[in-house]
Structures are given as structure tokens and as C-alpha cells.
C-alpha positions in Angstrom: -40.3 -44.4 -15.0 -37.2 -41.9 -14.6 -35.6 -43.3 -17.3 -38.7 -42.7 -19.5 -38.9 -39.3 -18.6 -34.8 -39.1 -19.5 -34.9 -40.5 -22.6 -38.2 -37.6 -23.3 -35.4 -34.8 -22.1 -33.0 -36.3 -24.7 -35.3 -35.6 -28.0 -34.1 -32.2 -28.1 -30.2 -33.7 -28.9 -29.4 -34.8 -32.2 -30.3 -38.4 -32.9 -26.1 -39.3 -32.8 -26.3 -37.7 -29.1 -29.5 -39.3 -28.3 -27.8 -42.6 -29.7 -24.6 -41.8 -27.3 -26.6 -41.1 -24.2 -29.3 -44.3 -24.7 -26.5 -46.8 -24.9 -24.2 -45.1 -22.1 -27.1 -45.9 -19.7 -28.3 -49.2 -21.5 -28.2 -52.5 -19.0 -27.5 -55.9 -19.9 -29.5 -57.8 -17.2 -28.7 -55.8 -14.6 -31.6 -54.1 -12.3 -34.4 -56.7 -14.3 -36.7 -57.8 -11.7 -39.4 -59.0 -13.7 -38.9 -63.0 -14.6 -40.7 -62.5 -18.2 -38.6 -59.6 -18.7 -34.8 -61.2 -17.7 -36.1 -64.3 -19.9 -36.7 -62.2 -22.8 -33.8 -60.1 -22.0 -31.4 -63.0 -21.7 -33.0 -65.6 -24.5 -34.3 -63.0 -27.0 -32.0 -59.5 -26.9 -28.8 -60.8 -25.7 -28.2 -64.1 -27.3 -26.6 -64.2 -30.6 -28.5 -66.1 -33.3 -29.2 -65.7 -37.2 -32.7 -65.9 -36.8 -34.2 -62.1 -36.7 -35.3 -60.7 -33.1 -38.9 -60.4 -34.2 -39.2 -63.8 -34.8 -37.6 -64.9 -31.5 -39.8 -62.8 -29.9 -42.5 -64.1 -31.5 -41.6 -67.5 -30.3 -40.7 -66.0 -26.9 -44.5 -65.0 -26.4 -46.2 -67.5 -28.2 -49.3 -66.8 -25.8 -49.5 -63.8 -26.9 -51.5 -62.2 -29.8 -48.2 -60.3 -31.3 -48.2 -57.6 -34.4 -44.8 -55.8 -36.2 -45.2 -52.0 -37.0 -42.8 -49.5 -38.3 -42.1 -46.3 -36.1 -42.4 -44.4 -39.2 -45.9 -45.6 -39.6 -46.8 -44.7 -36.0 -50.6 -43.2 -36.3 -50.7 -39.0 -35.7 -53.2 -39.4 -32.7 -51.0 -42.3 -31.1 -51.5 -45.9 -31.4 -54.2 -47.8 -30.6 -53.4 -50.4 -28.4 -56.2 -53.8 -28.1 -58.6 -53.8 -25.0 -57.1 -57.7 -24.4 -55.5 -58.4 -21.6 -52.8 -59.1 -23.3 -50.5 -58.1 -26.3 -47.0 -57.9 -27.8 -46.3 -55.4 -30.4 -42.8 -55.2 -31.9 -41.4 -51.6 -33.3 -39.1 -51.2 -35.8 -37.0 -48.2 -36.8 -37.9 -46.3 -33.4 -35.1 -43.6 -33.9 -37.1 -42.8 -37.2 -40.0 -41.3 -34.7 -38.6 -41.6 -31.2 -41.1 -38.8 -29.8 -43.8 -41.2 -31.2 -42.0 -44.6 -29.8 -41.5 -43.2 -26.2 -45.2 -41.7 -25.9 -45.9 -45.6 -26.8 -43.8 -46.5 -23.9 -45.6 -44.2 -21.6 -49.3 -45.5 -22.8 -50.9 -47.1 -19.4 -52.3 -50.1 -21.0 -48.2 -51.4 -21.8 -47.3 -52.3 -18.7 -43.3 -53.8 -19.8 -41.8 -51.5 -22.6 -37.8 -52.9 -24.4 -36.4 -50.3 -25.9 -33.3 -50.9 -28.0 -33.0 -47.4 -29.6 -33.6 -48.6 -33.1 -36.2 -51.2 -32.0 -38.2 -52.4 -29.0 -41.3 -54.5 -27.4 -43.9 -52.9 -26.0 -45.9 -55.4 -24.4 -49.4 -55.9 -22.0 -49.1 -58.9 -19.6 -50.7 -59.6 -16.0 -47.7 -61.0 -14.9 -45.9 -58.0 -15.0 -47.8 -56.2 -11.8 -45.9 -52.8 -12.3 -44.9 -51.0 -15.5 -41.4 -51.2 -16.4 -39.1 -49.5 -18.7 -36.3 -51.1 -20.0 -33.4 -49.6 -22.2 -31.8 -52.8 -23.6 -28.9 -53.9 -25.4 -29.4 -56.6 -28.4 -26.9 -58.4 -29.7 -28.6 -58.2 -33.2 -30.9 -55.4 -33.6 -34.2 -55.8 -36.7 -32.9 -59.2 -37.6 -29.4 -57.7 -39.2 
């Protein structure tokens, strides 16, 4: 959870800093030990396709109940996360509210958080056993 608490240190830099300093210490697949998470990483972030990340994802974790949100419509008092025991929510425009995202990221009940920077997963699963954060690169970022 260093990274997490990094990425919190970073808030106070401009966004075009922030930006600079996420993707300098951004991994491909390097360091994932999680199996769900290198699968996602390798067959969702890092493969180049037309078809827009969410829905990849979305296919990725068909098991899962999964929702899309916008950052910039992150809740005042924090989101709300389901009492299931598990759940994928997908984040769009995190650098809008990237206080907001990464306090997301630090919620107990996500136990494997992606963040791209402009985007991420945050997602409950059992078969991740300890909580992870992830700084990710995609190949194509909100389905552009």
C-alpha cells in the first residue's frame, strides 16, 4: 500500500506533474502476483483492441455484478460500496477527482484497485487474499 500512500503525497502537484510521476512508476506486468490481476492486466489493459476497456472488462469479470461511474460524480461522503462478496466497479475520468478516486482505492471492502490515471477498476473478489494496488498502463484508456 506504499504506492497508495505516494500517489496521496502527489495531490498537492499539478495534475500534469501528478500525470509525469504516475506514469514514471507505472508497471506493465511486472511485480503482479495476483493471477486475476496479471490476467486482467495482460488480456484487458495491455492488449490493443477497438472494443472500449469497460466492456472488456466487463467480459473479463462476467461473474461479477459490475457498474461504470464517473469520478466527477463520486458521492461527497465517499462511495458506497455493495455488502456482496463480490463486485467490479469501473471509474472513469479519475484525474477529474483523484483525491476522491484514491480514497476509493484505500476503502477496505476493495481488496484489488487498477489505476490507470484517467481510469481504473476497483474491484472485491475472494480470490484476491490481500489488497493490492496497482498503477497500470493501458494501451487504450475509456475506450478511445
Amino acid at each position: 500500500m506504499r504506492a497508495l500512500q505516494k500517489e496521496r503525497a502527489h495531490l498537492k502537484h499539478p495534475l500534469w506533474l501528478q500525470r509525469y510521476l504516475f506514469f514514471r512508476k507505472a508497471k506493465g506486468i511486472h511485480g503482479v502476483h495476483s493471477p486475476l490481476a496479471y490476467r486482467l492486466a495482460t488480456e484487458v489493459f495491455m492488449k490493443k483492441s477497438d472494443a472500449p476497456v469497460a466492456a472488456r472488462l466487463k467480459e473479463a469479470l462476467s461473474g461479477y455484478p459490475f457498474e461504470s461511474l464517473d469520478a466527477a460524480r463520486f458521492p461527497e461522503n465517499g462511495l458506497q460500496f455493495p455488502e456482496t462478496a463480490r463486485f467490479a466497479l469501473w471509474v472513469e475520468n479519475t484525474a477529474a477527482n483523484r483525491a476522491a478516486w484514491l480514497a476509493a482505492c484505500a476503502d477496505p471492502a476493495v481488496t484489488l484497485a487498477i489505476d490507470c490515471f484517467d481510469c481504473g477498476l476497483l474491484l472485491r473478489t475472494p480470490e484476491v487474499k490481500e489488497k493490492q494496488y496497482l498503477r497500470q498502463k493501458a494501451v487504450v484508456i475509456s475506450g478511445k
